[in-house]
Every structure is written in C-alpha cells, then in structure tokens.
N, C-alpha and C positions, 0 to 999 in steps of 0.2 A: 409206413413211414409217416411220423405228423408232416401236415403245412408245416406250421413254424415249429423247426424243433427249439428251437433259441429265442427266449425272449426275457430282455433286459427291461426293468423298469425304474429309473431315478436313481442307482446302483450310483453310490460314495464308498471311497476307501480311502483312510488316513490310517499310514505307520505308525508303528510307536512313536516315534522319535520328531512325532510334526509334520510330517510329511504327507501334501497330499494327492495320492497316488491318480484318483478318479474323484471325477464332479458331477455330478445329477447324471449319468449317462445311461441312456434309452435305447435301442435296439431290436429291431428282429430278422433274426436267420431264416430266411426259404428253404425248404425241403432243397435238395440239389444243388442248391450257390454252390461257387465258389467265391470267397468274399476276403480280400486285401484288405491286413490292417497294417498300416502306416505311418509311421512319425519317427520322430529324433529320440535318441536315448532318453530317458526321464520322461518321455510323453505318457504313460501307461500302459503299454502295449502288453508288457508282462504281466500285470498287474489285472490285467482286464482278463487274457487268455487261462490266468490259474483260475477263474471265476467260473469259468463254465463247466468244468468237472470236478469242482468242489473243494480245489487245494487250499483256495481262500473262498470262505462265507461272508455272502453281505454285511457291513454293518449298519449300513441303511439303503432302502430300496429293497427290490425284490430279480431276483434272478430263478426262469424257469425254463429246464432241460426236459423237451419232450411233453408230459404233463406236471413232475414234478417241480416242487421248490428247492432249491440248494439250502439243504439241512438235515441233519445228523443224519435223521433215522431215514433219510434217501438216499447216503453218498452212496453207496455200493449200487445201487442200479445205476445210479446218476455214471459211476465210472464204467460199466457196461455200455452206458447208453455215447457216451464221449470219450473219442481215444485220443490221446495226447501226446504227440511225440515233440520231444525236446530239443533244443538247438543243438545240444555234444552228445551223439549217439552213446560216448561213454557211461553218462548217468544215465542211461538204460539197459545197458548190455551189461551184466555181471555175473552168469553163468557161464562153467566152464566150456561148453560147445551152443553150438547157436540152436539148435534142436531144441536145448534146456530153455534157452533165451526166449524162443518164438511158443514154448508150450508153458511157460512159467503165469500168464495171462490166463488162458483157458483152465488151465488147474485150480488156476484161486475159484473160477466161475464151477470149477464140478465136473470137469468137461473129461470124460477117459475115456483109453481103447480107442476103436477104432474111428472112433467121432472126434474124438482127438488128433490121430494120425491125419486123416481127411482133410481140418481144419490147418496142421501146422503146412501140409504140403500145398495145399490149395494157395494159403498165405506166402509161403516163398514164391512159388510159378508166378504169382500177382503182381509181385516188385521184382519177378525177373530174374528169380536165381532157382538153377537147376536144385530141387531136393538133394539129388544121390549125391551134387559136390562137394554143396556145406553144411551138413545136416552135423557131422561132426567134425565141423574147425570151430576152431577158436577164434572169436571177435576177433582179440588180441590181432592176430594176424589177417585182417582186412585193410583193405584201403579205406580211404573216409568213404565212401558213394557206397561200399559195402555195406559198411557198417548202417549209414542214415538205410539203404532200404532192410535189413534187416530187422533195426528199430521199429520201419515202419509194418513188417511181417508181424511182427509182437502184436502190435495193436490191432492190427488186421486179424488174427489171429482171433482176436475177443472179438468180433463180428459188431464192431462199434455203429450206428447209424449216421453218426457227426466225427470226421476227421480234423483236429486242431494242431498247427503245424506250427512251431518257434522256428522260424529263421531255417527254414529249410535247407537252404541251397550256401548257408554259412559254409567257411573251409572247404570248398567243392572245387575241383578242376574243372576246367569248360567242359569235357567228352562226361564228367558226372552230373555236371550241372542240367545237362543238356538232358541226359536221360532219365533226371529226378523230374524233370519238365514234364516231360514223356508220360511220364509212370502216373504222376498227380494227375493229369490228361482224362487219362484213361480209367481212371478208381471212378465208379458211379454213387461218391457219397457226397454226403455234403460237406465242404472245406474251409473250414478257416485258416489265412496263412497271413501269421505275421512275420512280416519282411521287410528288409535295409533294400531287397533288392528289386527297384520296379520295375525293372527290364520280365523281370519274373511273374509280378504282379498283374503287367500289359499282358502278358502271354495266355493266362491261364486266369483272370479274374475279369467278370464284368463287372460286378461291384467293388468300389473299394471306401473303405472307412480311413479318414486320416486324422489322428489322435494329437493334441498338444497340449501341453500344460493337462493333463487330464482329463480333457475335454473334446466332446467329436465336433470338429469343424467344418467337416464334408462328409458325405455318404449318399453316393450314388455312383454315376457312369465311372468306369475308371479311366476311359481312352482321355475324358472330359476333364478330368483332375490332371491328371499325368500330361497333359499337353500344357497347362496351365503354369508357367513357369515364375510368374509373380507370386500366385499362391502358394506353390509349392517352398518360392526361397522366404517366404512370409514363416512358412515353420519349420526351417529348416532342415529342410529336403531340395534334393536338387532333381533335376528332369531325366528320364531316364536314356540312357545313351545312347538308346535306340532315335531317337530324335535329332541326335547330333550327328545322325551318320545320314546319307540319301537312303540307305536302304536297314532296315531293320534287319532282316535276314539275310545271308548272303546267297542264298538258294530261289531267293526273290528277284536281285539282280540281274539285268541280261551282261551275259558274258563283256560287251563289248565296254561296259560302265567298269566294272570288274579289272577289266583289261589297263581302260584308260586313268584307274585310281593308283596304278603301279608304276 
C-alpha cells in the first residue's frame, strides 16, 4: 500500500457554463484515513470526488492516485487502484442478479473461475450478506441498505486500495444506517466519505475536509470542526445532532438519564 495513495496539487475546475467547481485545491490522503468531506450543495464535494478515479481530469494542477497522474493512458489502473461507490446504488446495480452485479468489476480486470468465485463471495461475507441468499436475486427487489452494500461488494470485489464513498448513508433507515456505520468500520482500506451527514462523519472519521465555494477551509481534527458551530454555520452547515443531545449514543447513557429524558 503507498503512504499517500492521494495527492492533489493546485487542482481548478470550471464547467462549461462558467461555473467554478474547484480553486487551487491541495491535498494528501494517508494510507488508512478515513477522511470526511463536507460542505453545502454547490461547495465541490462532487466535483472533487470524480477526480480521484479519473471521471473528471484536471484542467489545471495535478492529481496523483498511488504513483500515477490522472491521465488517459492511466485511467484503467487508476479505476483498479480507486473504487467508487455512488450516492443511488441504482446507477450501479444494473445486472440481472447481483452475482452478475458483484462479478461485472472483476471481469472487466480478467479475473475468472475460481479466482473469480473467491473474490465475489469473499466480497459479499465483507458487507454482510450471506452468498447462498442473494447470489441470484434481483437488486430490483432489495431494500436500500441492500442495495448500498451490495454496490459496495462491486467495488470490493475489484480489490480497490482507496474506497471513495458519495453520501453513503443518503435514503438509509436508522437500523441500515447504523449497520452501513458498522461495515465502513470494519473495511481496512482507505476512505474517503462525502457526507450531508456529520453524525456519520464524527463516528468513523478523524479527519475531515470542509469544502465552500470550491475551496478547503478546514482540514484536520474532525471532533474540532464539528464542535465548532460558528464555523460550521459560516458555510452552511450545521452541528451535528449528536451535540444537541447529553448523550451521543444511547448505549452511552446510564439507564437512569434515559429513564428521566421520558
């Protein structure tokens, strides 16, 4: 695994249409972070995240996955090397049974037989879903928290080194949200998670980056940002809920606080 697999240098990006997305922005990812990126709609958050596996190439500055540069003749390692799951598991999931969905990655890389087999089963056991049950259903008929870990079997699946995550815990029930918490936890790669939600952010990020207008305005402690409620409503974010309660967890609480909240 490199030190940095992630390193941004002076990376701008302007739309067609005038728009600009990103300003001089610099960065580098440690082997293992997990690393919160943060801000209001329109901050770059999207913008910045298609960058690291090549969906957008610089227009100025330099961005480098591992050892290489994002550019032509690299994307294809570059998307081995970074796996990217999407906010709406639907624009990922488009084969008929999820078997096809979780082995559709590893096939483009060459991968058959029973190295194949290995790799798709290994990948569902990881995010938590028995092989024998859904090896042949149909997305179609998943709840959402299905569907998002399944997506995330896809990418797993391709043995990525860097996990890049849009809004993870978007459309989630609390009992899925709670177990998409769990599962990121537990993956020993490196994670980038842009998130609306910093209850999630607190939970499972030391670092966090917070984006505005195209621009990083903080990056470092996340407990230190995320406690900081001037800052945060400076770019329109607010603090996370866990602050507004006595106890962040309810499993933290002793019974009698519990008792007398009711």
């Amino acid at each position: 695994m490199h030190h940095n697999p992630i390193s941004i240098q002076s990376l701008s990006y302007v739309y067609s249409d005038g728009t600009q997305a990103l300003k001089e922005i610099s960065l580098s990812i440690r082997a293992s972070e997990r690393v919160a990126l943060v801000g209001a709609n329109g901050s770059g958050k999207s913008t910045l995240l298609l960058h690291f596996n090549g969906l957008l190439t610089p227009q100025t500055g330099e961005v480098v996955v591992g050892e290489l540069a994002i550019e032509p003749q690299n994307l294809k390692q570059i998307r081995n090397f970074v796996g990217l799951v999407f906010q709406n598991p639907d624009d990922q999931l488009f084969m008929p049974t999820v078997w096809e969905d979780v082995t559709f990655g590893p096939l483009n890389q060459g991968v058959k037989g029973e190295a194949l087999n290995h790799r798709v089963i290994h990948a569902l056991q990881a995010v938590g879903l028995d092989p024998s049950l859904y090896t042949s259903r149909s997305a179609n008929g998943l709840s959402g928290g299905e569907k998002k870990r399944v997506a995330i079997a896809g990418v797993l699946a391709m043995q990525p080194q860097v996990l890049v995550l849009d809004e993870p815990s978007a459309q989630l029930d609390p009992r899925s949200r709670r177990q998409l918490i769990e599962l990121l936890d537990s993956l020993p790669l490196t994670q980038l998670i842009a998130t609306h939600d910093l209850d999630l952010a607190l939970e499972l990020c030391d670092r966090t980056i917070v984006l505005s207008q195209g621009q990083i305005v903080y990056d470092g402690e996340t407990e230190r940002v995320l406690s900081d409620p001037e800052l945060l409503a400076k770019h329109a974010l607010e603090s996370p809920l866990c602050y507004s309660r006595p106890y962040c967890h309810v499993e933290d609480a002793p019974l009698s606080a519990l008792l007398h909240s009711h």
